[in-house]
CHARMM internal coordinates of N, CA and C (Angstrom, degrees):
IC EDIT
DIST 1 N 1 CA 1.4527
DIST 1 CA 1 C 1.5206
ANGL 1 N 1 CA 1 C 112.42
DIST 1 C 2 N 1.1511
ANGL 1 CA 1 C 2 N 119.63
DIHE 1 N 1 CA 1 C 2 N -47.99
DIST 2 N 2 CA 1.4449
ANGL 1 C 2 N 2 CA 111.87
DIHE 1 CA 1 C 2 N 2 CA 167.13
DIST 2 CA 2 C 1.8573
ANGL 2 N 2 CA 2 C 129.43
DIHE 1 C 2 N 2 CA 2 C -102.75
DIST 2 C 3 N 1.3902
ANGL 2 CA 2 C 3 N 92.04
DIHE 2 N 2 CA 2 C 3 N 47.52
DIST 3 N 3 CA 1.3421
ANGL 2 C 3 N 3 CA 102.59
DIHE 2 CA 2 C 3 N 3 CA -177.12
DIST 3 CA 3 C 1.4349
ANGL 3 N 3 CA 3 C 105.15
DIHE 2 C 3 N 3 CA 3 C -88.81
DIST 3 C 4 N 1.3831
ANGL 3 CA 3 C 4 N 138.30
DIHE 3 N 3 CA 3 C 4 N -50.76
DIST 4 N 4 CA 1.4093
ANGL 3 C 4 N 4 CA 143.13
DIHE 3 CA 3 C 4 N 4 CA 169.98
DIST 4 CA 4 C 1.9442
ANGL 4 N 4 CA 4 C 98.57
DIHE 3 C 4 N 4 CA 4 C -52.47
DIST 4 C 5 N 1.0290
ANGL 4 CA 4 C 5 N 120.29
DIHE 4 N 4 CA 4 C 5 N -21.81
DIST 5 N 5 CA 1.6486
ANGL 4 C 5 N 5 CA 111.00
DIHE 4 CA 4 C 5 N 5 CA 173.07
DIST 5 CA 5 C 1.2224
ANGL 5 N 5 CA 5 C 120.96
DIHE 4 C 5 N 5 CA 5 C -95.88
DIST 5 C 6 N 1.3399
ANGL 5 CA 5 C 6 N 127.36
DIHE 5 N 5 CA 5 C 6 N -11.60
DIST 6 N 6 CA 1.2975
ANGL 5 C 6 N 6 CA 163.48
DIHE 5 CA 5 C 6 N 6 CA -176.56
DIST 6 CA 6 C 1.7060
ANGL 6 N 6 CA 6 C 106.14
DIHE 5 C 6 N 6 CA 6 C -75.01
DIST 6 C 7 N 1.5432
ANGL 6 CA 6 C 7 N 103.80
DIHE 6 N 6 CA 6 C 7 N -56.59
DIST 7 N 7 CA 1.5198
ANGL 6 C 7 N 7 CA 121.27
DIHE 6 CA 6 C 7 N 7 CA -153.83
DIST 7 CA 7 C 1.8827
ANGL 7 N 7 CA 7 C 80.51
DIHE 6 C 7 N 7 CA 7 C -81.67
DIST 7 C 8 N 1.7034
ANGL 7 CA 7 C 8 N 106.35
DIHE 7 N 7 CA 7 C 8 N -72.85
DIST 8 N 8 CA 1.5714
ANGL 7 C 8 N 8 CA 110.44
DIHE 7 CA 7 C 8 N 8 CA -178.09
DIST 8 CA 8 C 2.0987
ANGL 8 N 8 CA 8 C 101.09
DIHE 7 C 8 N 8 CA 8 C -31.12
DIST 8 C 9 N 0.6517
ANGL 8 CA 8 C 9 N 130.03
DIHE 8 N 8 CA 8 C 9 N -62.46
DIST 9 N 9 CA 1.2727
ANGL 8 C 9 N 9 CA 135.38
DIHE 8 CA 8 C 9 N 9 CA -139.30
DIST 9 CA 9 C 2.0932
ANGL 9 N 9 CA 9 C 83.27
DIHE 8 C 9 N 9 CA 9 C -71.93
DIST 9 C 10 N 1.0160
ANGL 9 CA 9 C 10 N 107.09
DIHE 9 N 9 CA 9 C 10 N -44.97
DIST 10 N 10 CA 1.5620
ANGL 9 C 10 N 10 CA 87.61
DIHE 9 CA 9 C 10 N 10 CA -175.79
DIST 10 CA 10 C 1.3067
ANGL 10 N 10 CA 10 C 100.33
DIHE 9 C 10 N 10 CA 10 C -93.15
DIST 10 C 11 N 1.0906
ANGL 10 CA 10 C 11 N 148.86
DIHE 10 N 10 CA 10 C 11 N -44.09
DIST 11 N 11 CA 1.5915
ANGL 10 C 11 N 11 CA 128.01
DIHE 10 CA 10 C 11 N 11 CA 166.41
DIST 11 CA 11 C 1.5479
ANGL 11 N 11 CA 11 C 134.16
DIHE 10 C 11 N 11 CA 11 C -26.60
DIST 11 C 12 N 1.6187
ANGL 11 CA 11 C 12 N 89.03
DIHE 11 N 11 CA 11 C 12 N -44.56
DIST 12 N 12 CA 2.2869
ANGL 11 C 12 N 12 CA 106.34
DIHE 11 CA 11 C 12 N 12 CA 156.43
DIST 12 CA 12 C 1.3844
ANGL 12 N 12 CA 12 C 117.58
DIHE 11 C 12 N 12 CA 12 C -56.34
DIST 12 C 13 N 1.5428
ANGL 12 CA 12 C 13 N 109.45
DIHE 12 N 12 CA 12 C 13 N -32.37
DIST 13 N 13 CA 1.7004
ANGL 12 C 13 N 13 CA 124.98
DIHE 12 CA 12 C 13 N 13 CA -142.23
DIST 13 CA 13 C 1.4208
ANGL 13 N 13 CA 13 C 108.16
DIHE 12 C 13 N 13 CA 13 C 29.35
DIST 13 C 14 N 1.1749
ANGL 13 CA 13 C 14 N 90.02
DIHE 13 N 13 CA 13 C 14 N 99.02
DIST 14 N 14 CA 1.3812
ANGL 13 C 14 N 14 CA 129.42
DIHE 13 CA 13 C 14 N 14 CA 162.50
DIST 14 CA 14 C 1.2058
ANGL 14 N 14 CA 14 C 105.56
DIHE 13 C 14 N 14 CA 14 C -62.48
DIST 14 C 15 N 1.0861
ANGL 14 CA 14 C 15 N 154.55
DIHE 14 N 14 CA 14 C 15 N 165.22
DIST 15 N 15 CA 1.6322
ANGL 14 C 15 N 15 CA 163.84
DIHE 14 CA 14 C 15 N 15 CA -176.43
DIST 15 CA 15 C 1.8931
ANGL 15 N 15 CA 15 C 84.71
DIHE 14 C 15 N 15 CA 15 C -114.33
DIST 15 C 16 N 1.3741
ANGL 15 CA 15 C 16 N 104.17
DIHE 15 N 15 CA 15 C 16 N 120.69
DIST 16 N 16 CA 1.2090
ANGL 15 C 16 N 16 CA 116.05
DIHE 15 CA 15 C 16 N 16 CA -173.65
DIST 16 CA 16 C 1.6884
ANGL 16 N 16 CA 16 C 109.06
DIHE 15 C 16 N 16 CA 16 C -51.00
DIST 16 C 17 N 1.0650
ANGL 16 CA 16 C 17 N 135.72
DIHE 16 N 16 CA 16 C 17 N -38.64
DIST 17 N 17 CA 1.5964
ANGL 16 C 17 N 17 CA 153.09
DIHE 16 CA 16 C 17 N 17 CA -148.46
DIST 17 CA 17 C 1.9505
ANGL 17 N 17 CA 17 C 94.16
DIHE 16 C 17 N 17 CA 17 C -91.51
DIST 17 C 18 N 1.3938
ANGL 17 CA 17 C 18 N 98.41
DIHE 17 N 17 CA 17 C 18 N -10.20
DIST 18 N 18 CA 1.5535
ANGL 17 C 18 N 18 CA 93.51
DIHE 17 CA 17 C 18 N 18 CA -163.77
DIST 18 CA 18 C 1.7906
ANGL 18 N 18 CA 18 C 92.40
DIHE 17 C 18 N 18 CA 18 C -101.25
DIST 18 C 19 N 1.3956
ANGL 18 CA 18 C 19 N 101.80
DIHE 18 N 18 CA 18 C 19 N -44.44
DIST 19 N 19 CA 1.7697
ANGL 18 C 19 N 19 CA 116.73
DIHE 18 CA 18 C 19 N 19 CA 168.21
DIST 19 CA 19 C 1.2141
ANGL 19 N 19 CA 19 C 129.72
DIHE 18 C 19 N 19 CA 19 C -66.68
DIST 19 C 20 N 1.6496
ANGL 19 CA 19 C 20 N 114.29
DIHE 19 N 19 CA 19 C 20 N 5.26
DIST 20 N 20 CA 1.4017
ANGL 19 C 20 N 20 CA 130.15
DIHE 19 CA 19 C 20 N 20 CA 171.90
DIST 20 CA 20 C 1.3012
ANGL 20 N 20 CA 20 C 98.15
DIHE 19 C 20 N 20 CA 20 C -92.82
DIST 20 C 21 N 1.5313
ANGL 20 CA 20 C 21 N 112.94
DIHE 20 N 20 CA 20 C 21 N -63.85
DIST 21 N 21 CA 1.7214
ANGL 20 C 21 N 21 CA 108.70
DIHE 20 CA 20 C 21 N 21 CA 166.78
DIST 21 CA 21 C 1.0796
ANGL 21 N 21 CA 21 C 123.56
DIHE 20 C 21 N 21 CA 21 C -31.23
DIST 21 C 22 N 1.3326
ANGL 21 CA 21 C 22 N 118.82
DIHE 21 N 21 CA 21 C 22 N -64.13
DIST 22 N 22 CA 1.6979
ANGL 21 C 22 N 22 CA 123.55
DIHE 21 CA 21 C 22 N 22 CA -160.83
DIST 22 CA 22 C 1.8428
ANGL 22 N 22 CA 22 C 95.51
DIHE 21 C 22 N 22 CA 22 C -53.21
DIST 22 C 23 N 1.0837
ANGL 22 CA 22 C 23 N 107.74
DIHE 22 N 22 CA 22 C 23 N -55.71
DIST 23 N 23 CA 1.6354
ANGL 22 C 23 N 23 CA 121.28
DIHE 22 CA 22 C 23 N 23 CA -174.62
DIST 23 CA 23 C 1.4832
ANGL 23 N 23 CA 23 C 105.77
DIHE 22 C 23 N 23 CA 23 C -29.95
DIST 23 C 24 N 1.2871
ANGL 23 CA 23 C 24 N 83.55
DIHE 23 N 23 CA 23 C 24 N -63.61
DIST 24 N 24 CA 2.0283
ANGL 23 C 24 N 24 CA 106.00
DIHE 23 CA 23 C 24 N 24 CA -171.75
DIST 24 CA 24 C 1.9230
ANGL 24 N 24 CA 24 C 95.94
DIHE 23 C 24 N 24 CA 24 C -48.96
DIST 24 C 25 N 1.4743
ANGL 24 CA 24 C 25 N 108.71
DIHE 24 N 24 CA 24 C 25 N -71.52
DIST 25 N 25 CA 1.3812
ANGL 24 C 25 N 25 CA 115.40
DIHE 24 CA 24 C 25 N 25 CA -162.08
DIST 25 CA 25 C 1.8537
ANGL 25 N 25 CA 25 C 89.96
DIHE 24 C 25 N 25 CA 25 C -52.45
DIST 25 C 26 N 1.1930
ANGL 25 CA 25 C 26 N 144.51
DIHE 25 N 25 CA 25 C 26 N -81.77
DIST 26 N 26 CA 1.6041
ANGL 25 C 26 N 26 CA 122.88
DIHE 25 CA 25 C 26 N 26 CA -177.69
DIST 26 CA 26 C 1.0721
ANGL 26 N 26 CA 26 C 114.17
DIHE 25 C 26 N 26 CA 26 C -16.05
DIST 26 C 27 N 1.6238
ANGL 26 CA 26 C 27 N 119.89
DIHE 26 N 26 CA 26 C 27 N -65.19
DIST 27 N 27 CA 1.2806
ANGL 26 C 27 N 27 CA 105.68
DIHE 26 CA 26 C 27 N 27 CA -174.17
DIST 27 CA 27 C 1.1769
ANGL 27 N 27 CA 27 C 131.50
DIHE 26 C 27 N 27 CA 27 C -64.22
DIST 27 C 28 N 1.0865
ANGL 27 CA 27 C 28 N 114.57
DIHE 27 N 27 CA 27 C 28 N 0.29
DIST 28 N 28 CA 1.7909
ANGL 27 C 28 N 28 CA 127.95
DIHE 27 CA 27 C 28 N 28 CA -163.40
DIST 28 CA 28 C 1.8795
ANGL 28 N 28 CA 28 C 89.05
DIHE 27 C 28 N 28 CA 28 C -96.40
DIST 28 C 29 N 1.4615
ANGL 28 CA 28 C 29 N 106.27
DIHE 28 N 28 CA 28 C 29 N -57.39
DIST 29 N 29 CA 1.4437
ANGL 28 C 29 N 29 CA 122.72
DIHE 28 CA 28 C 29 N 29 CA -176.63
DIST 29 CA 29 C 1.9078
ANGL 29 N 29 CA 29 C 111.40
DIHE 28 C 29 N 29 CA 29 C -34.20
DIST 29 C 30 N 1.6177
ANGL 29 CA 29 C 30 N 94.55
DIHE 29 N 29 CA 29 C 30 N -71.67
DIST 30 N 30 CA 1.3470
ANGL 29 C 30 N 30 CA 129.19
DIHE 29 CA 29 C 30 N 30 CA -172.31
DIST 30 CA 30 C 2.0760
ANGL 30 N 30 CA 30 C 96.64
DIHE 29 C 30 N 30 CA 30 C -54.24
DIST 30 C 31 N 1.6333
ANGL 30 CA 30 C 31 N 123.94
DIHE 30 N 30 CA 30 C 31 N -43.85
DIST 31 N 31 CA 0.8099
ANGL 30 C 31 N 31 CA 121.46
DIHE 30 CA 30 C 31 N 31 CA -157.99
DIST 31 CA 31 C 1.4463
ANGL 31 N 31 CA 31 C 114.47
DIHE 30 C 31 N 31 CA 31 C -75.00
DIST 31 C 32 N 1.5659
ANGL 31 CA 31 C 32 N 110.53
DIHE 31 N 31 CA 31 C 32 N -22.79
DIST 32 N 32 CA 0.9871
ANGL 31 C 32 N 32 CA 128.51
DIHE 31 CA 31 C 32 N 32 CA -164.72
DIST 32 CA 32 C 1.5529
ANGL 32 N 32 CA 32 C 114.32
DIHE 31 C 32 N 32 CA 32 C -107.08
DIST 32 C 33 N 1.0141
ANGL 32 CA 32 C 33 N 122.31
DIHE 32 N 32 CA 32 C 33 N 27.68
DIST 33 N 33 CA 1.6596
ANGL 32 C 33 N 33 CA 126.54
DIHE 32 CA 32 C 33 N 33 CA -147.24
DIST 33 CA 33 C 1.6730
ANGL 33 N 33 CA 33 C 117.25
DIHE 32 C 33 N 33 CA 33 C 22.32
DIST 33 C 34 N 1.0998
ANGL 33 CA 33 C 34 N 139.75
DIHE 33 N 33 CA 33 C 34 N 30.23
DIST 34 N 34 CA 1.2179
ANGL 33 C 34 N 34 CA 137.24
DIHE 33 CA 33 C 34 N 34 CA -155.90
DIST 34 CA 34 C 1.2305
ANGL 34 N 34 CA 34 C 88.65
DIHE 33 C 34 N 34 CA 34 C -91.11
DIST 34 C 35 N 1.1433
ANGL 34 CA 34 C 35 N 141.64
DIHE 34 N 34 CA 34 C 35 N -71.26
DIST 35 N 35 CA 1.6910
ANGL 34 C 35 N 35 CA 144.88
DIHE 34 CA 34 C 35 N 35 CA 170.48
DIST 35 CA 35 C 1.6465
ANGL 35 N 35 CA 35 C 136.21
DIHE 34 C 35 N 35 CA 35 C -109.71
DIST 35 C 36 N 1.5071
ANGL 35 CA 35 C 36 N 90.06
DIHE 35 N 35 CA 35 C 36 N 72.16
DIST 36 N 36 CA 1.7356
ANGL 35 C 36 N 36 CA 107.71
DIHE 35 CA 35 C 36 N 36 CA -166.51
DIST 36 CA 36 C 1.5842
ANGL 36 N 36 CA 36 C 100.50
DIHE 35 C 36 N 36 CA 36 C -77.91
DIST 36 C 37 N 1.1227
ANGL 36 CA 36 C 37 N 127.48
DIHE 36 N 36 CA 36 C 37 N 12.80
DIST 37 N 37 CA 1.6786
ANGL 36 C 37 N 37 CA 135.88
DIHE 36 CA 36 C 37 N 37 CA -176.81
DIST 37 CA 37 C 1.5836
ANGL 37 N 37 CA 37 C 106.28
DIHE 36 C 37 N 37 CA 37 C -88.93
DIST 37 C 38 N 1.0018
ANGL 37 CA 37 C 38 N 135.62
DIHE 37 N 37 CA 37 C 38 N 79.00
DIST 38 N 38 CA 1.6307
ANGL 37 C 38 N 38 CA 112.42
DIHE 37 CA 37 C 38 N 38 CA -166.96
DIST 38 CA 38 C 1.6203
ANGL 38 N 38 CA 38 C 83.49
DIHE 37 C 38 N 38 CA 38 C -67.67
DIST 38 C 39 N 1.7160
ANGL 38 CA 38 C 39 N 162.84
DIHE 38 N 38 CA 38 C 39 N -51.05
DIST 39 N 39 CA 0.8079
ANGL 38 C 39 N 39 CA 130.58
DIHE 38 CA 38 C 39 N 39 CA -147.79
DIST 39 CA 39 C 1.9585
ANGL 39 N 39 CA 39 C 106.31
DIHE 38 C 39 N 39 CA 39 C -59.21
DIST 39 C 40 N 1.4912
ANGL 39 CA 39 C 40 N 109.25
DIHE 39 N 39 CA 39 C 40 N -39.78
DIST 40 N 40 CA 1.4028
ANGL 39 C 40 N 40 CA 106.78
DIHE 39 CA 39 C 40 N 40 CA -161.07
DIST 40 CA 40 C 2.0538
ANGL 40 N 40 CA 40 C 94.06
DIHE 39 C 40 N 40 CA 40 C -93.32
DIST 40 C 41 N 1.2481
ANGL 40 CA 40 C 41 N 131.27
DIHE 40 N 40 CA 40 C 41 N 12.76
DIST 41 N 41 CA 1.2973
ANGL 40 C 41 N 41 CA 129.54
DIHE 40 CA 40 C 41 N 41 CA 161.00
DIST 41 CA 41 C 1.1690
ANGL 41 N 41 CA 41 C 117.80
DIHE 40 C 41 N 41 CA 41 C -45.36
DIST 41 C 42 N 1.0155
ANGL 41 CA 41 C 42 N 132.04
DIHE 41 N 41 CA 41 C 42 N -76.18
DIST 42 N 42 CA 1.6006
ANGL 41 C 42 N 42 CA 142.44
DIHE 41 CA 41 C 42 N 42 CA 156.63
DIST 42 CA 42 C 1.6937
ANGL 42 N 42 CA 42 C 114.28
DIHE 41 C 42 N 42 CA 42 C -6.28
DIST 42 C 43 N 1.6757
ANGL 42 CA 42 C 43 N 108.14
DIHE 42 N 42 CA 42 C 43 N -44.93
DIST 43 N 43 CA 1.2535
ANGL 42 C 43 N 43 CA 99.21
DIHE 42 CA 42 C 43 N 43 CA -179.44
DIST 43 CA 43 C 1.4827
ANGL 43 N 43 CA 43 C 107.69
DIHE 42 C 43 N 43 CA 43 C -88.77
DIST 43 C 44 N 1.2918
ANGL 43 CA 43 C 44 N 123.91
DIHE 43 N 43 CA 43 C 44 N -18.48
DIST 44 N 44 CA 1.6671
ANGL 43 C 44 N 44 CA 113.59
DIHE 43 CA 43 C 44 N 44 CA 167.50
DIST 44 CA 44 C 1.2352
ANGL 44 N 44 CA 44 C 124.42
DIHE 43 C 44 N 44 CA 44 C -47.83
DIST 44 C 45 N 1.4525
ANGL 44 CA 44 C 45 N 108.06
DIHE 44 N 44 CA 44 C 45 N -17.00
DIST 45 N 45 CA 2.1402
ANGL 44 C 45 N 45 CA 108.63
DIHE 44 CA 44 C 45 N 45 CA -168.50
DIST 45 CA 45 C 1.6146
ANGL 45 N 45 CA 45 C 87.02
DIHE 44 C 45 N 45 CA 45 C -71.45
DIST 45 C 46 N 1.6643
ANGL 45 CA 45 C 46 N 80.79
DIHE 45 N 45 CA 45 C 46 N 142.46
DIST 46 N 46 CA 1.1008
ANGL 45 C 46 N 46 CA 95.01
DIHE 45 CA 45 C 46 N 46 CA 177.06
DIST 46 CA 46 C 1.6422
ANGL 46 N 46 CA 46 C 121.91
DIHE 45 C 46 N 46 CA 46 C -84.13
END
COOR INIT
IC SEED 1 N 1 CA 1 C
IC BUILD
């Protein structure tokens, strides 16, 4: 599920510490049913 955000995020270079977050907040998202949409996931980042 977060492999297409994964791939984007190092193609930008992301500052690794910023792509640990993003990771965390999905999983936080996904864990919680808060954003089980991967199309509308993207719009949960905060």
């Amino acid at each position: 599920r977060l492999d297409g955000v994964k791939t984007y995020m190092r193609m930008r270079r992301v500052p690794n510490h910023l792509q640990v977050k993003v990771i965390k907040w999905f999983d936080y998202l996904w864990s919680t049913q808060k954003c089980s949409n991967e199309e509308h996931a993207v719009g949960c980042l905060p």
